[in-house]
Steps between C-alpha positions, in 0.01 A plus 500: 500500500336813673638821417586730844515830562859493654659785694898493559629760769857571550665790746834530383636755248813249380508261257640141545360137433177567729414789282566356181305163638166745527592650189505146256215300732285823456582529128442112438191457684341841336570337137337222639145666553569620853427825562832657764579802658837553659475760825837638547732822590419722157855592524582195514715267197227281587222714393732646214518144368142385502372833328748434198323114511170700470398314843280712685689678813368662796716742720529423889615660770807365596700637849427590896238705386355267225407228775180715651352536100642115354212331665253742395676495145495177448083461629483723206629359248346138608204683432588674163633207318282242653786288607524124589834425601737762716873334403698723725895530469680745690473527891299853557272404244415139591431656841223791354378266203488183740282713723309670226365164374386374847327824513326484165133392425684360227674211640763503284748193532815586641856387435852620645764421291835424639846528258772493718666231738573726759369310837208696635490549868240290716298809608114546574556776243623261217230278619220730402692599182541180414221263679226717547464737238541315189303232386824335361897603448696402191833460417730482255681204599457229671776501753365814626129331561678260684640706708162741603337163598799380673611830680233710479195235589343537168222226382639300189158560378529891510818514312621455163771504263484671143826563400556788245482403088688581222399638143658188366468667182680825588777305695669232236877466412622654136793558335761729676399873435907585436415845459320575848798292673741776299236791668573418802897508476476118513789339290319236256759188545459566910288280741185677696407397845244719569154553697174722531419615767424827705811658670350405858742375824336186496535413123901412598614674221855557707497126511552459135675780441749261708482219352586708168804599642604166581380391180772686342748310641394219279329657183741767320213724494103450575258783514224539728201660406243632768203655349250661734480890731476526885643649748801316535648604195776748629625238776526221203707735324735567809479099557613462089781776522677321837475160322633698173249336259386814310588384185311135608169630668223671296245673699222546233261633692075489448447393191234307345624260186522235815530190210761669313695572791447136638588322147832667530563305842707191486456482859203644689556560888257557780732536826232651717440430884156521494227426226150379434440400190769708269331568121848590372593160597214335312494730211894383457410130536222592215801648266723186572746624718697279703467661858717496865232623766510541838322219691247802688150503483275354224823436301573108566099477350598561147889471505566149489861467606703309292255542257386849359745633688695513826412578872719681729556617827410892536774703575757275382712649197721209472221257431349752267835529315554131511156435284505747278862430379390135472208582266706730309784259450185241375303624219298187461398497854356889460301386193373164724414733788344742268256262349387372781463817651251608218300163568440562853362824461274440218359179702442712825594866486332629168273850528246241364540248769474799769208638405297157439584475906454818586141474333446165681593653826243824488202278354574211822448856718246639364305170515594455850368886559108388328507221713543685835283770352200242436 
């Protein structure tokens, strides 16, 4: 396999999935023999991240006034690091970097990543962003390809789908860490429904804070645990004091022992309204978790209703209640779910198995690129 010289951009100064997706493919493909550079904000958690990986970082613009100096930037640093592929993220920089390469003696091969399932508009502007400028756009989920060649007038040939992997050796069920379920003022004999997930509007997070409280009515007492920051934080906590689950809801905030935190789940819940390809989801399916998800997105791909898991209507707290009180009634059924879960993502959805095509996908460009230059 040819080793690239591989240049990630990304505008945003957050961290969610997307970032953390740049921040593991660029990690895996540098131990690999690739040589990456991640362009981002340098204020950024982004940036922050990669320079504690020891992956080499370069500081963009970012802003109204960083779109007259991205383009020139980005020409520069093309040039610098000698790079192949442009594998652009965000939306200001897949504009500059887009441009950048089809400015560049270099000829780099360019690809715009798409990981969400919002719809894009049909628009001669998304055209160009999406048609014209890149050689090719990539996904993280199927059902999202699907929809920019249905939609959006894509060529099946000039889209694919990688979805994100999973250290399957990081993310594995173990026993029950008692003590870290006592930190966090958990009682040790109660049930944990629980997701991960940033505190976003469109993460639902009001949905199962519902079907907690109708949980209740059932269960004596079941905790929900919600680990992740955002900026919804202070209306969750006004949405947990009306439903008066204080002493049920555990907002845990950022925090980065992800497995522990997930091996203490006897239910894992994803109750967004929109997703692409969720890597909290697949990262619980890798630690055996029996899962309810909303049926949004890329999620009917790898949950497998009936199962690994169960499917539901978004914005439904009743159905959400209904599963998760029948998986917690039914031990045996968890454990079934949870095995299979594990299967499916070590077949499909392993870091391993995402790099292999993400390899396979810049060598078919870059082949395609010699031939037109010949």
């Amino acid at each position: 396999m040819e080793r690239f010289r591989i240049l990630h951009t990304e505008s945003s100064h957050g961290l969610g999935g997307q970032e953390y997706r740049i921040l593991s493919e660029a990690k895996a493909m540098s131990l690999r023999g690739h040589q990456v550079v991640i362009a981002a904000p340098g204020h950024s958690q982004l940036a922050r991240l990669a320079i504690q990986e020891d992956i080499p970082c370069e500081d963009i613009p970012i802003g109204i006034s960083g779109w007259g100096r991205l383009v020139p930037a980005f020409l520069s640093l093309i040039k610098k690091h000698q790079i192949q592929i442009v594998h652009t993220h965000g939306s200001q920089d897949s504009w500059t970097a887009s441009v950048a390469g089809r400015l560049s003696s270099a000829r780099p091969v360019i690809i715009r990543a798409r990981h969400k399932s919002t719809p894009i508009s049909v628009s001669f502007r998304h055209d160009v962003l999406y048609r014209f400028l890149p050689h090719a756009v990539m996904t993280t989920g199927e059902a999202v390809r699907q929809q920019l060649i249905a939609c959006n007038g894509l060529k099946p040939d000039a889209v694919f789908s990688i979805p994100t992997g999973v250290d399957m050796q990081r993310f594995h069920s173990g026993p029950l860490n008692v003590a870290l379920k006592e930190a966090l003022g958990i009682q040790v004999d109660l049930p944990i429904v629980g997701t991960v997930s940033f505190l976003r509007p469109e993460k639902g997070l009001d949905v199962l804070i519902d079907a907690v409280s109708l949980l209740q009515e059932e269960h004596s007492r079941v905790c929900c645990l919600i680990v992740g920051g955002g900026q919804e934080r202070q209306r969750l906590v006004e949405h947990i004091r009306q439903r008066n689950l204080e002493k049920d809801v555990v907002l845990a905030g950022f925090r980065e022992d992800i497995p522990e935190l997930l091996n203490l789940m006897d239910v894992f819940v994803l109750p967004s309204l929109e997703e692409g390809m969720p890597q909290s989801l697949l990262q619980a399916l890798a630690m055996e978790r029996a899962v309810v998800a909303s049926a949004v997105g890329g999620v009917p791909e790898i949950v497998r209703d009936g199962q690994t898991g169960f499917l539901v209507t978004p914005k439904d707290p009743l159905a959400l209640a209904d599963k998760i009180g029948q998986l917690l009634r039914d031990p045996a059924q968890r454990n079934m779910f949870g095995q299979a879960g594990r299967r499916v993502i070590e077949q499909a959805y392993s870091m391993e198995a995402m790099v292999i095509k993400t390899e396979q996908l810049y060598s078919s460009l870059w082949a395609e690129r010699a031939k037109r230059a010949a």
